[in-house]
C-alpha positions in Angstrom: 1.9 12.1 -17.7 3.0 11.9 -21.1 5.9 9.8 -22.6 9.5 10.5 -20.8 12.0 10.7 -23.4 15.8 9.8 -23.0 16.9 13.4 -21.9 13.7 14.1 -19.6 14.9 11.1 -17.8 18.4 12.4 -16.8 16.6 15.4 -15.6 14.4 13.6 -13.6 17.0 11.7 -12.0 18.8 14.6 -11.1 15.7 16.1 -10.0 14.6 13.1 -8.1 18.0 13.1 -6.0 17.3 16.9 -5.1 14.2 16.4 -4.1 14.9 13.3 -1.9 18.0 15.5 -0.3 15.6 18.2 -0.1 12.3 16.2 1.6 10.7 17.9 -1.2 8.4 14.2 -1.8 5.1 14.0 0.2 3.7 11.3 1.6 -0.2 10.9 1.8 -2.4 8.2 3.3 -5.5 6.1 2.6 -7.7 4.6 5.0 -8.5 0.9 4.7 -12.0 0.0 6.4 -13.4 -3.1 7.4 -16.5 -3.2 5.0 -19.3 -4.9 7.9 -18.7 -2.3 10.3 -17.0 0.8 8.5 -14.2 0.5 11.0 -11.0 2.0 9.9 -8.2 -0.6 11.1 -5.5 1.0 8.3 -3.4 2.8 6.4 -1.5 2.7 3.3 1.1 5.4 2.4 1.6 6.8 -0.2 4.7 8.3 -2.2 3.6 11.8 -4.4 5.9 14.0 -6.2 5.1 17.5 -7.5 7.6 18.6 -9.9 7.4 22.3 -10.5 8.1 21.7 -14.0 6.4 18.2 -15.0 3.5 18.4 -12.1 2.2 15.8 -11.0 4.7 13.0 -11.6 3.4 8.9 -11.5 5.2 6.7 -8.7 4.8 4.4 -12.1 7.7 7.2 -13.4 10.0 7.9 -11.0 9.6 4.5 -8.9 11.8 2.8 -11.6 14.3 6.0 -12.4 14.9 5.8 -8.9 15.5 1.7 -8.6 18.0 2.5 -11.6 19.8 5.4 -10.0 20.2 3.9 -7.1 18.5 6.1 -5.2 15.6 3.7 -4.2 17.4 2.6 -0.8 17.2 6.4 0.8 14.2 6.9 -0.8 12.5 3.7 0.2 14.2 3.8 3.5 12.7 8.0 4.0 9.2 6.5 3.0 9.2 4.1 5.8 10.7 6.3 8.5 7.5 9.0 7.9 4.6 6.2 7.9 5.9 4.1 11.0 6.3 8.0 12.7 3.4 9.0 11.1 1.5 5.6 12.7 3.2 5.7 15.7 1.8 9.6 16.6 -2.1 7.8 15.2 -1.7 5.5 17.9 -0.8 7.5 20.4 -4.1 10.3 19.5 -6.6 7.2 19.2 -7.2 4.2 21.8 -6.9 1.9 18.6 -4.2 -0.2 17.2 -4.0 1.1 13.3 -1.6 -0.8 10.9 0.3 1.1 8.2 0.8 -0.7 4.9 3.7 0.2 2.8 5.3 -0.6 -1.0 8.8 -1.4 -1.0 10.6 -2.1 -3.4 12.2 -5.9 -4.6 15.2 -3.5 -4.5 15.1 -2.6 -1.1 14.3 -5.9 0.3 17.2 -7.4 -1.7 19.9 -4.7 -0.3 22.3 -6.0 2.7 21.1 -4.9 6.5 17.5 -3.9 4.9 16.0 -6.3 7.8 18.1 -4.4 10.4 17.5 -0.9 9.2 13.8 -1.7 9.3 13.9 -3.2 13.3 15.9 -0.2 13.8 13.3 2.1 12.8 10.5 -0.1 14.6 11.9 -0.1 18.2 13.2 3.8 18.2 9.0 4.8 17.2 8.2 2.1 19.6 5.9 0.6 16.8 4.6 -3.3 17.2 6.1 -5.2 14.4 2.8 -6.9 13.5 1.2 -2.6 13.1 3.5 -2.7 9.6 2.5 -4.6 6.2 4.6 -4.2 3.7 3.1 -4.9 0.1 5.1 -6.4 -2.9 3.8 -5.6 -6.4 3.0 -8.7 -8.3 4.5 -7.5 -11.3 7.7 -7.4 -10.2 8.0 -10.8 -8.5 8.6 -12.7 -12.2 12.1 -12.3 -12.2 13.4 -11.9 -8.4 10.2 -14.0 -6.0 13.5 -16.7 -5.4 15.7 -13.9 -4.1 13.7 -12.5 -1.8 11.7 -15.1 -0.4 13.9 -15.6 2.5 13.6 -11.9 3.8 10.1 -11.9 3.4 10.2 -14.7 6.0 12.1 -13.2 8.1 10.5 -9.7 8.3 7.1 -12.4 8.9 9.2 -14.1 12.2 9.6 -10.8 13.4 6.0 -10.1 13.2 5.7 -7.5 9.7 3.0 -8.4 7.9 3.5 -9.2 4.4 1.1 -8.4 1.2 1.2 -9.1 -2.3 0.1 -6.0 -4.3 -2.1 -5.8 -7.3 -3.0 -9.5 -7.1 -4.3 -11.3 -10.6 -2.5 -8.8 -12.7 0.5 -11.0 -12.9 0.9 -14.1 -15.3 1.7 -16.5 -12.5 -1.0 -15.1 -9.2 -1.8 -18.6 -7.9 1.6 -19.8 -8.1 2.9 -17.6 -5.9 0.0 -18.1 -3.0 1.2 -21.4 -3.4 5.0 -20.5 -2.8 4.7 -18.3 0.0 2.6 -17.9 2.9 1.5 -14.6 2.5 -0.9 -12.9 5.0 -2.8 -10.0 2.8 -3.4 -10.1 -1.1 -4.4 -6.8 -2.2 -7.2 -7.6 -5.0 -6.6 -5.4 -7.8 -8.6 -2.3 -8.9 -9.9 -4.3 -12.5 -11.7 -6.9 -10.7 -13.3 -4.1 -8.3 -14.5 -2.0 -10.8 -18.4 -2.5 -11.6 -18.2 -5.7 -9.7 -21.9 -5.0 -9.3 -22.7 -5.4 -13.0 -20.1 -7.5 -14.2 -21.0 -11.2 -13.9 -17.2 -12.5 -15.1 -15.7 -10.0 -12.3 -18.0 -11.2 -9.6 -17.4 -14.5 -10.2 -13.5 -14.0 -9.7 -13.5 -11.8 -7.3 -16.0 -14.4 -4.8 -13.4 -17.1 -5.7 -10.6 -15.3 -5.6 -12.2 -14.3 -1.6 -13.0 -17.8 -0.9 -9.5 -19.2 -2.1 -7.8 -17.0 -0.3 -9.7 -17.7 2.7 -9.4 -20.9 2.5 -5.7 -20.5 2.5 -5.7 -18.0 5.5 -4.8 -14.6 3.6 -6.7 -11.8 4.6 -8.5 -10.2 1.7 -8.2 -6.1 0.9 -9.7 -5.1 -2.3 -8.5 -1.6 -3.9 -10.3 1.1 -5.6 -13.6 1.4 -4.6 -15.7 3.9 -5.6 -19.2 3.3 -5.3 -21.7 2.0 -3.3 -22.8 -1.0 -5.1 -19.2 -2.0 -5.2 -19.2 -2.7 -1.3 -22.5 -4.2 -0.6 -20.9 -7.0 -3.3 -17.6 -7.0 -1.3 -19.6 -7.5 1.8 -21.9 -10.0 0.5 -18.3 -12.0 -0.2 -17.1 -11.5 2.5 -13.7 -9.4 2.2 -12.4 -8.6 5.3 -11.3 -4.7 4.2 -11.5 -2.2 1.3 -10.2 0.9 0.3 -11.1 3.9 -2.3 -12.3 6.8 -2.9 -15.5 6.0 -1.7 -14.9 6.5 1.7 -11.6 8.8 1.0 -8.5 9.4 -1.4 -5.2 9.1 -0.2 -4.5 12.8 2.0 -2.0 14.6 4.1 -2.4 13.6 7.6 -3.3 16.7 8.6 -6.8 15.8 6.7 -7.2 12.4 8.5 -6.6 13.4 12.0 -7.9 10.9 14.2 -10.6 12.8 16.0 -12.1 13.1 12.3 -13.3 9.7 12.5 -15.6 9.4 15.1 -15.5 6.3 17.4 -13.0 4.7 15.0 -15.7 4.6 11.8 -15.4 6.4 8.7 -18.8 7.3 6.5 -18.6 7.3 3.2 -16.9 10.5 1.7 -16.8 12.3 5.0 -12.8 12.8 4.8 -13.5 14.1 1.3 -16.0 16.2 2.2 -13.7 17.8 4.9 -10.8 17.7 2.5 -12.9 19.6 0.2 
């Protein structure tokens, strides 16, 4: 999308709060697969807008228009009520135990009663804590990781899950595994990407497997998107992956459970049905 200038941006904040008080906002999901057996144990949602006017608009855009609006609380608060529903009916159509991972915002996690709106929603789907993962960006940790640090633990005593996002695109990755005990880092897409025939990002993303490992983090990387890309992956041992490999993010009507047959998901067979 190109460059939003000054006045485009009041639109789209007006347009945003209309479209969040209309449901007009999708929400689309992408399976996350353990790599050795092709086993889908996951979900991440999410957020699309389609402005009739812009198109296709970048959660990169109106993720920040609507942190400054204030309209990130109903919107972030909306996203999670339609994946834990959304997980909950999954469950109910399959004998298996899927976890949903979601973004939130530092926003959201910041605002008073955010822990108790989240239970809330939790016990009235009669969802697990421990099926939920929330991811953090990296990126956005520089300036608030103090503040939030404290309901992070908390939503982890509960039993959420908690995932850093994007890992080693920040300035300051291994400080933070060391300041928080976090239980997924999300490798990001630039380490993936011809990990096959690129020595330098083989030789991070191993480490980067091992140390994590080592420090009990489960290991999902993003964005793959070809074959040669997972046998590496699987040669290091990372416990899941996601991509458009095996499929891009979709309605659920597209990644109804009886699609995947016994629980496993061949490569591009969503797609292919999608298609």
């Amino acid at each position: 999308m190109a460059t939003i200038f000054p006045q485009e941006r009041r639109f789209l904040e007006l347009a945003l709060a209309q479209a969040i008080a209309r449901h007009q906002l999708t929400v689309v999901y992408q399976p996350q697969v353990n790599p050795q057996t092709t086993m889908v144990t996951g979900f991440e949602a999410l957020l699309r807008w389609d402005h009739p006017q812009f198109g296709s608009i970048s959660p990169t855009v109106f993720i920040p228009i609507a942190e400054e609006a204030g309209l990130i609380h109903e919107l972030g608060d909306w996203v999670l009520q339609r994946a834990i529903k959304q997980l909950k009916k999954w469950h109910q159509q399959s004998q298996q135990t899927f976890r949903m991972a979601v973004n939130i915002s530092v926003h959201q996690v910041t605002a008073p009663h955010f822990f108790e709106r989240l239970q809330n929603l939790l016990v009235s789907h009669q969802v697990a804590p421990q099926h939920l993962e929330l991811e953090i960006t990296e990126s956005v940790l520089i300036e608030d990781f103090q503040n939030i640090c404290a309901v992070l633990a908390s939503l982890q005593k509960l039993g959420v899950k908690i995932a850093i996002d994007d890992f080693g695109t920040g300035y300051a990755s291994f400080n933070y595994t060391r300041l928080f005990g976090w239980d997924t880092l999300k490798l990001d897409r630039c380490f993936i990407k011809n990990l096959h025939c690129n020595k330098v990002n083989s030789a991070i993303t191993k480490n980067l497997i091992n140390m994590s490992h080592d420090l009990g983090f489960k290991v999902v990387a993003e964005g793959i998107e070809h074959p040669e890309e997972l046998a590496m992956l699987k040669q290091f041992c990372c416990d899941e992956v996601q991509g458009y490999y095996f499929s891009r993010p979709l309605m659920p009507a597209l990644l109804e459970i009886q699609q995947i047959t016994g629980g496993h998901l061949m490569p591009g067979a969503i797609a292919y049905l999608a298609a």
